[in-house]
C-alpha positions in Angstrom: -24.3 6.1 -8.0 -25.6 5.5 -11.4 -23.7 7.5 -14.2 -25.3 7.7 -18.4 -23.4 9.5 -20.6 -24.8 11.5 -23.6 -23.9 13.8 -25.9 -22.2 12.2 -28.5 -22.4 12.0 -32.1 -20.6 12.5 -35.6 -18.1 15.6 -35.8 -15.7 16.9 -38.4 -12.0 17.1 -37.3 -11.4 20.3 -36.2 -14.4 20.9 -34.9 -16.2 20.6 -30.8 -18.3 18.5 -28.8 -19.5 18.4 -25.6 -20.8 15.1 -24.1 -21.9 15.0 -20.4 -22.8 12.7 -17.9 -25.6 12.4 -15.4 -25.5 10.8 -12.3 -28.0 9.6 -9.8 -28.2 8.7 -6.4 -26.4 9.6 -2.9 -23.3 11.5 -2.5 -22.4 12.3 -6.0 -19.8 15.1 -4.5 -17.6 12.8 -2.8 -16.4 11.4 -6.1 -13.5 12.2 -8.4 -15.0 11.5 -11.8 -13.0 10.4 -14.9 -13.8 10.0 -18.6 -12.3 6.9 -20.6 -12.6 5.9 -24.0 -12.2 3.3 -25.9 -12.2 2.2 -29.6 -12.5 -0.7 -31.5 -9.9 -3.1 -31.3 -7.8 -1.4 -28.3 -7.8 -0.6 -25.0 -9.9 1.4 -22.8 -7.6 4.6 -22.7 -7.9 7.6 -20.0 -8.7 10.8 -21.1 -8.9 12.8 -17.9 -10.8 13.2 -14.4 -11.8 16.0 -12.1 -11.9 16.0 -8.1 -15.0 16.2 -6.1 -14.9 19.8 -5.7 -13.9 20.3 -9.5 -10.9 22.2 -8.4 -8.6 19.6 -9.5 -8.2 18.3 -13.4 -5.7 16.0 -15.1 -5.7 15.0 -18.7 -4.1 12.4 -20.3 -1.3 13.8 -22.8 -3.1 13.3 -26.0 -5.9 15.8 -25.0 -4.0 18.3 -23.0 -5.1 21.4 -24.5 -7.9 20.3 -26.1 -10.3 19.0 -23.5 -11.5 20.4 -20.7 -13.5 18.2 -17.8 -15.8 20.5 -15.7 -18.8 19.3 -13.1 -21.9 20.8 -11.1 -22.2 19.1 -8.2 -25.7 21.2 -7.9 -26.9 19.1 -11.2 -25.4 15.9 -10.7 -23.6 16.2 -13.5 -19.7 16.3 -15.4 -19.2 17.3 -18.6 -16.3 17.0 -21.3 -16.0 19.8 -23.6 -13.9 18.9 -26.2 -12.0 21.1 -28.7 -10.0 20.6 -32.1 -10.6 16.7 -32.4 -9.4 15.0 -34.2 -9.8 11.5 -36.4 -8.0 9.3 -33.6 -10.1 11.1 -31.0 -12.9 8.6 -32.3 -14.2 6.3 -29.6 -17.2 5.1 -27.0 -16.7 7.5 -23.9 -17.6 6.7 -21.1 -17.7 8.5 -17.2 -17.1 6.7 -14.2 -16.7 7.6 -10.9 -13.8 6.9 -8.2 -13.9 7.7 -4.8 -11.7 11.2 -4.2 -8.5 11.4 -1.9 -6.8 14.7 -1.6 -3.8 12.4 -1.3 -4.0 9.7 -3.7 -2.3 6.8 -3.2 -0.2 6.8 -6.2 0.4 9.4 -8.8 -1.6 7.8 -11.1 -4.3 6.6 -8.8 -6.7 8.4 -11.3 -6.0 7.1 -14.5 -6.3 3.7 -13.8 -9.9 2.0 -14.7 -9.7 -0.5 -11.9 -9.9 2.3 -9.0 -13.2 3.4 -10.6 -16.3 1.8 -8.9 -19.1 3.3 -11.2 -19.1 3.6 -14.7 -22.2 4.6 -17.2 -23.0 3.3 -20.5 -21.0 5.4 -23.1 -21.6 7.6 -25.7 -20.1 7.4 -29.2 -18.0 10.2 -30.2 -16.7 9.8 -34.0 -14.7 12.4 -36.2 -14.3 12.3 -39.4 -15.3 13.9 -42.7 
């Protein structure tokens, strides 16, 4: 599977964005895909993933409420709507994808980078004023 995000670009806080990610190849509904980001000078951070049939989400805490992670299995595609960013929301996102378990084997199976076997090049989200 071949992921490329897009999307991205300057925002003001407050206001929304929705980046997606296209993905190519075989058996793109048997994945869980996830969004990470990362900015400059720390560590590539979670931000949330959705299971192969999309009825699943999880979000890490600091967007809870403010992103929303949605897919089309028909297009190939996952997309991250995102809503009342913010300043520290500023990062390269990227979407990567993990193979899906109905029963993962830890909690947080999900929200760790190393389970994920395909990542895309990212797309730069920045907000500011």
């Amino acid at each position: 599977v071949q992921l490329q995000a897009s999307g991205g670009g300057l925002v003001q806080p407050g206001g929304s964005l929705r980046v997606s990610c296209a993905a190519s190849g075989r058996s793109f509904e048997i994945y869980a895909l996830g969004w990470f980001r990362q900015a400059p000078g720390k560590a590539r951070e979670f931000v949330g993933y959705i299971s192969s049939d999309g009825r699943t989400t999880s979000y890490a805490d600091s967007v809870n409420g403010r992103f929303t992670i949605s897919r089309d299995n028909a297009k190939n595609a996952v997309y991250l709507q995102m809503n009342s960013l913010k300043p520290e929301d500023t990062a390269f996102y990227h979407c990567a994808a993990a193979y899906y378990y109905t029963l993962p084997p830890t909690p947080y199976y999900y929200t760790l980078p190393r389970n994920y076997v395909y990542w895309g090049q990212g797309t730069q989200v920045t907000v500011s004023s």
